[in-house]
N, CA, C and O atoms as CSV, one atom per row, in Angstrom:
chain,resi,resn,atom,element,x,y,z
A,1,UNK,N,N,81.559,20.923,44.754
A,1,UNK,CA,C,80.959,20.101,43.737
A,1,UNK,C,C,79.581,20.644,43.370
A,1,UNK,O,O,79.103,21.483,44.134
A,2,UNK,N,N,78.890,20.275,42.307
A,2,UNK,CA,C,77.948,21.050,41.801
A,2,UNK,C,C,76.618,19.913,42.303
A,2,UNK,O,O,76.695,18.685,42.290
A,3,UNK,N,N,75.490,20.704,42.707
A,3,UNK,CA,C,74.752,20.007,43.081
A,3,UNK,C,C,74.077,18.849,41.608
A,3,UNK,O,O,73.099,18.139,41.841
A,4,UNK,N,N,74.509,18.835,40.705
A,4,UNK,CA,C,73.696,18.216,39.917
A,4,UNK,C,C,74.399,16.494,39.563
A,4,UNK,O,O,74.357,15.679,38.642
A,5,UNK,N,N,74.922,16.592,40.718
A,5,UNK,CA,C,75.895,15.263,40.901
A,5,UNK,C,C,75.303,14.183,40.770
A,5,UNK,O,O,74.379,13.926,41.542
A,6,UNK,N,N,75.704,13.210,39.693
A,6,UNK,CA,C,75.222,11.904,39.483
A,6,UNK,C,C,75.565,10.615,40.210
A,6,UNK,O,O,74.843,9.721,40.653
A,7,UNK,N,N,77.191,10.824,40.199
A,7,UNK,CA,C,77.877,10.156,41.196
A,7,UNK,C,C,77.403,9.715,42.510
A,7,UNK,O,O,76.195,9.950,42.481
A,8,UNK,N,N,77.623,9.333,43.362
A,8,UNK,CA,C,77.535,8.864,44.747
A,8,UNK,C,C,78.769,8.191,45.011
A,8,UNK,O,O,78.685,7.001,44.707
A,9,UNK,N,N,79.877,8.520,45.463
A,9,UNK,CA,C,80.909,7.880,45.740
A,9,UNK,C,C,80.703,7.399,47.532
A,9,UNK,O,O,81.046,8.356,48.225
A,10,UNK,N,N,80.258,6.227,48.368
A,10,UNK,CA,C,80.980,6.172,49.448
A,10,UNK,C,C,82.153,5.746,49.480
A,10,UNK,O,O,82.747,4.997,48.705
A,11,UNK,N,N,82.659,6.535,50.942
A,11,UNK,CA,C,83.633,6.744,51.304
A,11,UNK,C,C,84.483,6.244,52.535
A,11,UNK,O,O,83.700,5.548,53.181
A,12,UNK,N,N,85.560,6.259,53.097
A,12,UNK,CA,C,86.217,6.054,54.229
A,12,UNK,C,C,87.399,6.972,54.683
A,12,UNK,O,O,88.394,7.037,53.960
A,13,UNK,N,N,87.359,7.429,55.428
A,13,UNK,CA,C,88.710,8.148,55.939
A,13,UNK,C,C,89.743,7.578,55.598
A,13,UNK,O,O,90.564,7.888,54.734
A,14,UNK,N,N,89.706,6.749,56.273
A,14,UNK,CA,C,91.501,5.891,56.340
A,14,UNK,C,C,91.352,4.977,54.829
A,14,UNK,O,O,92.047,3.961,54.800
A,15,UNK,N,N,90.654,5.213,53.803
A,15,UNK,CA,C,90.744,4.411,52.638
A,15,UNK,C,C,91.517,5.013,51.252
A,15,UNK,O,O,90.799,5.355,50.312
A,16,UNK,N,N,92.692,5.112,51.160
A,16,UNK,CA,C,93.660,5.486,50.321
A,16,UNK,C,C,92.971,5.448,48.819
A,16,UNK,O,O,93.295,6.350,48.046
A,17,UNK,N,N,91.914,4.312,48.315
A,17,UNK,CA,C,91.361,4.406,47.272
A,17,UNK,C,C,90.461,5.124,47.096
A,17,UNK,O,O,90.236,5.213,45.889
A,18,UNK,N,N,89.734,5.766,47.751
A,18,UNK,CA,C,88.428,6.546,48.046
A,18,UNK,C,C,88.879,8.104,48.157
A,18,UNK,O,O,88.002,8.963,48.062
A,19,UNK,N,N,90.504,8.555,48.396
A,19,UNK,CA,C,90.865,9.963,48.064
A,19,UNK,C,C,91.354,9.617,46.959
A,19,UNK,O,O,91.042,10.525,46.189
A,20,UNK,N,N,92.114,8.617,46.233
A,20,UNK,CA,C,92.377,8.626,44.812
A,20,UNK,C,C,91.294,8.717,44.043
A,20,UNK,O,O,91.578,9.265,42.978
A,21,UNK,N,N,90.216,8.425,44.125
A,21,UNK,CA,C,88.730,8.577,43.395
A,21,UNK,C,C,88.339,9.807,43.342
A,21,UNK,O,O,88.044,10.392,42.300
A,22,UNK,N,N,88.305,10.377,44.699
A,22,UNK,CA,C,87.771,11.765,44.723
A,22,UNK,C,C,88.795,12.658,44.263
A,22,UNK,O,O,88.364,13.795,44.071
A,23,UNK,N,N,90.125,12.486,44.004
A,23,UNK,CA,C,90.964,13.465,43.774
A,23,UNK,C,C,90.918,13.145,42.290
A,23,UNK,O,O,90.755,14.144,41.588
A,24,UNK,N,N,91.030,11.927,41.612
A,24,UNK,CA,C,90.493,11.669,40.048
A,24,UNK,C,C,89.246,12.843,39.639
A,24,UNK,O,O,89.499,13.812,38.923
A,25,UNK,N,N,87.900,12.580,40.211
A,25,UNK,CA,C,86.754,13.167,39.974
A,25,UNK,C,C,87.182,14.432,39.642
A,25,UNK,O,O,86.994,15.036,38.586
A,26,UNK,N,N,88.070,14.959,41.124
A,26,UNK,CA,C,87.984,16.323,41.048
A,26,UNK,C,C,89.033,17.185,39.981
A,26,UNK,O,O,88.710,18.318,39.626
A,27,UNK,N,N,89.911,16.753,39.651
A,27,UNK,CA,C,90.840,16.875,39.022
A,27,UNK,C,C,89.666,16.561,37.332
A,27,UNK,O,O,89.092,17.610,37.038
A,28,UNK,N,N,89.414,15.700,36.620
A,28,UNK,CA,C,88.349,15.777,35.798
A,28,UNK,C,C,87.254,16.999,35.836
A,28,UNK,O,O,87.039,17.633,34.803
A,29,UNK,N,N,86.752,17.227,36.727
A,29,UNK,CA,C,85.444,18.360,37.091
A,29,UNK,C,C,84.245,17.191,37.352
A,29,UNK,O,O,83.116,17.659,37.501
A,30,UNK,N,N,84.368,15.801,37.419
A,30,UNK,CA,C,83.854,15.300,37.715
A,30,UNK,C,C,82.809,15.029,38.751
A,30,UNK,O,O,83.138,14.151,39.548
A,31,UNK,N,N,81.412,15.666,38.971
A,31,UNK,CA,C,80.525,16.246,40.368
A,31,UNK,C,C,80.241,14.806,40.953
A,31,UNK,O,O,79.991,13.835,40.239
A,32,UNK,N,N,80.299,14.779,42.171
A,32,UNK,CA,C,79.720,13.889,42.731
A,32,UNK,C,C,79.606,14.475,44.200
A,32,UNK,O,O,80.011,15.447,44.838
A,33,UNK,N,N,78.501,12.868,44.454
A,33,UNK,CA,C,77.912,13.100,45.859
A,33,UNK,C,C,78.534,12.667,46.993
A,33,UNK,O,O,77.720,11.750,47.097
A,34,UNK,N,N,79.425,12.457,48.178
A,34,UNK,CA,C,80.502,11.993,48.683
A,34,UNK,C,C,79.631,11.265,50.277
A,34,UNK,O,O,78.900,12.045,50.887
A,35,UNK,N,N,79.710,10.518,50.557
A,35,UNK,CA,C,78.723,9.491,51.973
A,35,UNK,C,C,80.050,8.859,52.481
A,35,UNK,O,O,80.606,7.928,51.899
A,36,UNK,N,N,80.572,9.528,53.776
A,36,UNK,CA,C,81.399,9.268,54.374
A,36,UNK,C,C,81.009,8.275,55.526
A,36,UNK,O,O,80.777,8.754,56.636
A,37,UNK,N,N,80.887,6.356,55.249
A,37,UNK,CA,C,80.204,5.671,55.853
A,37,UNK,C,C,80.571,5.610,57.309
A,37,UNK,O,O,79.991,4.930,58.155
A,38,UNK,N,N,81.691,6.468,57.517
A,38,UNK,CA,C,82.539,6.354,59.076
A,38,UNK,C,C,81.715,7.171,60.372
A,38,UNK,O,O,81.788,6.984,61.587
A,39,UNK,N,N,80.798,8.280,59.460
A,39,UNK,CA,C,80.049,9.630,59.817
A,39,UNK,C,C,78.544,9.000,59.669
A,39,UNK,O,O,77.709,9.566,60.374
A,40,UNK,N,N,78.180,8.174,59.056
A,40,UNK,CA,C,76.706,8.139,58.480
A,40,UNK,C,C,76.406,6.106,58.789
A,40,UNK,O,O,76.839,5.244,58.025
A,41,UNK,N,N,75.669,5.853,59.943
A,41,UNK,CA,C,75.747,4.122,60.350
A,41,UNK,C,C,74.539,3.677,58.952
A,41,UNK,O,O,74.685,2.649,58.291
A,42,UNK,N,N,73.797,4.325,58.800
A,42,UNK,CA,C,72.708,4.128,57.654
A,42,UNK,C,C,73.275,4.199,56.330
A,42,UNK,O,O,72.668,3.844,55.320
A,43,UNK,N,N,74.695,4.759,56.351
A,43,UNK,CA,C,75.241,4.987,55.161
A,43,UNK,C,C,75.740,3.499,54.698
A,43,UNK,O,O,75.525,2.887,53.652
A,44,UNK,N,N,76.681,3.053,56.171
A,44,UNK,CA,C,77.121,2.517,56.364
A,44,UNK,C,C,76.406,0.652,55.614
A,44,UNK,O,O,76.909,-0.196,54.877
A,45,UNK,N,N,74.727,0.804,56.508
A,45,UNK,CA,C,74.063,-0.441,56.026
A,45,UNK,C,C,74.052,-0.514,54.439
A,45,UNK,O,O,74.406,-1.548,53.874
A,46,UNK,N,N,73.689,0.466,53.823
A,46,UNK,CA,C,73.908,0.978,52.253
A,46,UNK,C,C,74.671,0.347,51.490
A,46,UNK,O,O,74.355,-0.302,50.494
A,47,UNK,N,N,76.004,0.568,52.064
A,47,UNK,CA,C,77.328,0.200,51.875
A,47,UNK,C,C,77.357,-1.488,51.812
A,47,UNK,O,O,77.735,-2.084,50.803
A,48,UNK,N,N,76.949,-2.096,52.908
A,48,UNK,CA,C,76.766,-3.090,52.929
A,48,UNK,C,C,76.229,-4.283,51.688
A,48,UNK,O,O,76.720,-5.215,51.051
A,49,UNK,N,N,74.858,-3.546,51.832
A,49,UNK,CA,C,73.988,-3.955,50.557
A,49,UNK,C,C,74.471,-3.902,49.557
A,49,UNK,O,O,74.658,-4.955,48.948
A,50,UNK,N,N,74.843,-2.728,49.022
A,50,UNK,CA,C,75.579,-2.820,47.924
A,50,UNK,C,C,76.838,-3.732,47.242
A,50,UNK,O,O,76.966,-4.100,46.074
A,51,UNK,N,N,77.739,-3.961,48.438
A,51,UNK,CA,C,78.858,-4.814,48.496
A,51,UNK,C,C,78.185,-6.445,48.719
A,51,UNK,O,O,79.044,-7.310,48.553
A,52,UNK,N,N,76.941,-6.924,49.030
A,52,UNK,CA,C,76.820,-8.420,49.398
A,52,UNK,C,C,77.666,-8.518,50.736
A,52,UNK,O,O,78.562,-9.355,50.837
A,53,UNK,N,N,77.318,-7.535,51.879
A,53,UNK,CA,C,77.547,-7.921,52.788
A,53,UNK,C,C,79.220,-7.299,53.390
A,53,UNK,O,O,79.518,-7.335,54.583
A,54,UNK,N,N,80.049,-6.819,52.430
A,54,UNK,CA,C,81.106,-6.585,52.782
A,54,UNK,C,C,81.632,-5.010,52.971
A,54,UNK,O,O,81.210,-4.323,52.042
A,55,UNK,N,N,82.412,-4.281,53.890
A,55,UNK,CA,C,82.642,-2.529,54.183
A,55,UNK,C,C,83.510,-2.334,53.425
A,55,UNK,O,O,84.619,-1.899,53.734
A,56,UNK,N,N,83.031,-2.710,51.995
A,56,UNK,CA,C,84.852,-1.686,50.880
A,56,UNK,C,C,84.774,-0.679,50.576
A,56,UNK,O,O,83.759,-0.281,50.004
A,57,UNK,N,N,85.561,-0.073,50.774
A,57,UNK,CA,C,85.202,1.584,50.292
A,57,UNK,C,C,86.427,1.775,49.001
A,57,UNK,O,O,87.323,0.931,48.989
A,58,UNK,N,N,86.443,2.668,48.139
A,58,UNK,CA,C,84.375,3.133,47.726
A,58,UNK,C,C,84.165,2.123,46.764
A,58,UNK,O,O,84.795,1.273,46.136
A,59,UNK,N,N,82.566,2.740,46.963
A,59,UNK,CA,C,81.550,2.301,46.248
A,59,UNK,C,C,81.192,3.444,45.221
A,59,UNK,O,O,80.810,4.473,45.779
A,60,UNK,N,N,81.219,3.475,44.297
A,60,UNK,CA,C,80.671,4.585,43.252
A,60,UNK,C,C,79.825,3.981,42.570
A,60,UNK,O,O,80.011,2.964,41.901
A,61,UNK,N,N,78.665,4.697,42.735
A,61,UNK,CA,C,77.139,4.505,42.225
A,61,UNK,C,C,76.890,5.939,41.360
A,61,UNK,O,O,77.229,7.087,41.648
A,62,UNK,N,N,76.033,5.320,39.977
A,62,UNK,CA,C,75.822,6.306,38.664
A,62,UNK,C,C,74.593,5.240,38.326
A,62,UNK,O,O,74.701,4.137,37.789
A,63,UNK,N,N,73.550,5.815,38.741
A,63,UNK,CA,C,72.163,5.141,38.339
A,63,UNK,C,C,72.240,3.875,38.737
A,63,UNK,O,O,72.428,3.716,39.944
A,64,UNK,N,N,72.162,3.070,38.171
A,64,UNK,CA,C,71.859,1.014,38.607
A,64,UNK,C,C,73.399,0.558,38.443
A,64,UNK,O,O,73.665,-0.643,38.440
A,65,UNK,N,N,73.859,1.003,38.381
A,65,UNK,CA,C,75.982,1.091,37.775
A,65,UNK,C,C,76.401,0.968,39.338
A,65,UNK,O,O,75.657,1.596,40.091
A,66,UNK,N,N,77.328,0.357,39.868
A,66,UNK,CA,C,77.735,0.136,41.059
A,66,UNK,C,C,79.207,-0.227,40.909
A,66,UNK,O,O,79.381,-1.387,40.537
A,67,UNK,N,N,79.773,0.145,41.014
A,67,UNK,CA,C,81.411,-0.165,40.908
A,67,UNK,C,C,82.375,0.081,42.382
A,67,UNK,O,O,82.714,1.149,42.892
A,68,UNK,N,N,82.632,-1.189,42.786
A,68,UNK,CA,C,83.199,-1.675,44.111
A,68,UNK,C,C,84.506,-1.545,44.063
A,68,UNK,O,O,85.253,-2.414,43.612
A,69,UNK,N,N,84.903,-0.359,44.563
A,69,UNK,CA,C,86.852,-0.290,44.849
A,69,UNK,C,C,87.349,0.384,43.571
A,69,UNK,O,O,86.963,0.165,42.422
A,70,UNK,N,N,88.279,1.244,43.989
A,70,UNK,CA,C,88.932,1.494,42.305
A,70,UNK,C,C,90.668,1.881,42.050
A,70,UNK,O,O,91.517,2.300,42.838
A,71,UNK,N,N,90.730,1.561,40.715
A,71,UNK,CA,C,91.971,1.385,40.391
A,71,UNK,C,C,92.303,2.260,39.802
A,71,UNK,O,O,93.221,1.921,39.055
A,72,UNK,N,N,91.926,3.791,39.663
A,72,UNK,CA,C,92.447,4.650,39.205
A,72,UNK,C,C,92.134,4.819,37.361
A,72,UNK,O,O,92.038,3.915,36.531
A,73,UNK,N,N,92.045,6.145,37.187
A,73,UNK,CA,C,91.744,6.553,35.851
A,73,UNK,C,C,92.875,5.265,34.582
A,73,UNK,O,O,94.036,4.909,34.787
A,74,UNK,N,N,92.366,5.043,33.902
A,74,UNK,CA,C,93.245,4.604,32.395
A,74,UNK,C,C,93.688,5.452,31.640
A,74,UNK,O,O,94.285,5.117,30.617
């Protein structure tokens, strides 16, 4: 991915929506930044905050834009 990544996708191993995201992105050329919260406990609190308290993965962040869980390209 190219460092000029806007994105911030966290992430989860075992989260089936979070390789459909990243395999979307990548498949687009879409750059992003990838925070694997399973690897990173600070990532993890992040994660938190962002969600109001709850571990969903992902989270894709693009400036003040926060979008919780995803359902795949339209």
């Amino acid at each position: 991915m190219s460092s000029e990544a806007t994105l911030t996708i966290y992430t989860h191993p075992d989260c089936p929506y979070s390789a459909a995201a990243k395999d979307d992105f990548d498949r687009q050329g879409i750059a992003y930044r990838e925070i694997d919260v399973s690897q990173d406990p600070e990532a993890a609190k992040e994660l938190e905050r962002l969600t109001g308290g709850e571990r969903i993965t992902p989270v894709i962040v693009e400036g003040a834009q926060v979008i919780v869980g995803y359902m795949g390209v339209g």
